[in-house]
C-alpha positions in Angstrom: -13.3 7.6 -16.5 -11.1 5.7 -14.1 -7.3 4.5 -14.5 -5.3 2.4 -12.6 -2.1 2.8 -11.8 0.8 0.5 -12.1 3.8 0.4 -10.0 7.0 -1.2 -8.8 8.8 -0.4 -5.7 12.3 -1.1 -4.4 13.1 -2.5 -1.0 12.4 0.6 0.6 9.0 1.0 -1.1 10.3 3.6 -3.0 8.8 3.9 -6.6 11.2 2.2 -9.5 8.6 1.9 -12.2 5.2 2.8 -13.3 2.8 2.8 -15.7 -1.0 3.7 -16.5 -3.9 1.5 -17.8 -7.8 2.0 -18.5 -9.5 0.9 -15.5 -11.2 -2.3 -16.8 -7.0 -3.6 -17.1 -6.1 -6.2 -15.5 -3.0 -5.8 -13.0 -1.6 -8.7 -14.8 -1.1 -6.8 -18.3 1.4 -4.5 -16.7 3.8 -7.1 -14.7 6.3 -7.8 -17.7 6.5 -4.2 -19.5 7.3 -2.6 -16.0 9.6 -5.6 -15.1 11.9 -5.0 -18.8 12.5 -1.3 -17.3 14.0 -2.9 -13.8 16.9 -5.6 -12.6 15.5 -7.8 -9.5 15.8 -10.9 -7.7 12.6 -11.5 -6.9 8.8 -10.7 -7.5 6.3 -10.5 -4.8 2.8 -10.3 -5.9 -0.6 -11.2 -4.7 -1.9 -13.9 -6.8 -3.4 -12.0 -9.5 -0.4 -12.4 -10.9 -0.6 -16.3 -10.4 -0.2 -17.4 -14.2 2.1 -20.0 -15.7 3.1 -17.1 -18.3 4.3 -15.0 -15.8 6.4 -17.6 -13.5 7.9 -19.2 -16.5 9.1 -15.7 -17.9 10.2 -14.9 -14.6 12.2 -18.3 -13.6 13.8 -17.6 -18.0 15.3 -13.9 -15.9 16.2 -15.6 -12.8 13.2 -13.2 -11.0 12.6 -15.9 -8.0 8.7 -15.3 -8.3 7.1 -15.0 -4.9 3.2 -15.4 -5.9 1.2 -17.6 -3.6 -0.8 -20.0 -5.8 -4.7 -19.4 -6.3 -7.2 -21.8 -4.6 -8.2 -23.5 -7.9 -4.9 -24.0 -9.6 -4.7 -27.9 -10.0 -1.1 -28.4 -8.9 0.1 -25.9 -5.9 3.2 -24.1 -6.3 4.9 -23.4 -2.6 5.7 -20.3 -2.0 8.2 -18.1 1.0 5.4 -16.2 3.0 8.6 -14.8 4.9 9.3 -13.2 1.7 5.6 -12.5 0.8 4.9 -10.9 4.5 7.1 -7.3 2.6 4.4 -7.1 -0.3 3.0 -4.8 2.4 5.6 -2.0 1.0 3.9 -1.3 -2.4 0.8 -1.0 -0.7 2.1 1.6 1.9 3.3 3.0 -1.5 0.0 3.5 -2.9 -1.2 4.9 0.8 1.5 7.7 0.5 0.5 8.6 -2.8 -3.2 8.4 -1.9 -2.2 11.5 0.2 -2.2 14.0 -2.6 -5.4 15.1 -3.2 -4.9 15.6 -6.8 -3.8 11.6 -7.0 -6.5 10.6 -5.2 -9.4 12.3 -6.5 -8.0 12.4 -10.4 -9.1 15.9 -11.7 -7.0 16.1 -14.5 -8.5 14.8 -17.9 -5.6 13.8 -19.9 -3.8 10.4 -18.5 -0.6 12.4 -19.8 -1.6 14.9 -16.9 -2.2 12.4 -14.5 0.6 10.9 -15.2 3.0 14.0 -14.7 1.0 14.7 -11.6 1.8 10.9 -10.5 5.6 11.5 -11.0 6.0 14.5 -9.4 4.3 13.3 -6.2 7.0 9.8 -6.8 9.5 12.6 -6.6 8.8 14.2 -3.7 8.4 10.4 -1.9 12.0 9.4 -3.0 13.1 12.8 -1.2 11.1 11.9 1.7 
């Protein structure tokens, strides 16, 4: 049984939204339902999220989408690697919460468990 977990992070790389999936997911499935729950100005992702769904939903909300184009993709889009050089703070994110071992290793059995155990340890990183 694996899940993955799905997550947003503010400037700071502080948690904003989150979500589980079934392991076999793909990150992609998650990127609009957690973006409904938040206001932002931008979107950096690495390019699994590199689908003309995605942009063009994100260009309708004014989201400036910062998702650098994948090799075969017939016309390149360009892309602010000043901008992309901070996707670096969701996965410090997932680093921090790698350091509860109850995350980590994922004893509990229920996701609704898991998930409670996910959002405490998002607490205690916000007071952090």
């Amino acid at each position: 049984m694996t899940t993955k977990i799905h997550a947003v992070v503010d400037a700071l790389g502080n948690p904003v939204a989150l979500s589980l999936t079934p392991g076999q997911a793909a990150d992609i499935t998650q990127a609009e339902p957690l973006l409904d729950r938040i206001e932002a100005g931008a979107l950096i992702a690495d390019k699994g999220y590199d689908s003309n769904a995605l942009v063009t939903a994100l260009e309708e909300r004014d989201i400036t989408p910062v998702i650098p184009s994948r090799a075969n993709r017939k016309q390149q889009r360009t892309t602010d690697f000043t901008l992309y050089r901070e996707r670096n703070l969701v996965e410090r994110f997932f680093c921090t919460l790698k350091n509860y071992r109850a995350i980590a290793t994922r004893y509990d059995k229920l996701a609704s468990t898991f998930l409670a155990g996910v959002l405490l340890a998002c607490v205690v990183i916000w007071l952090n």
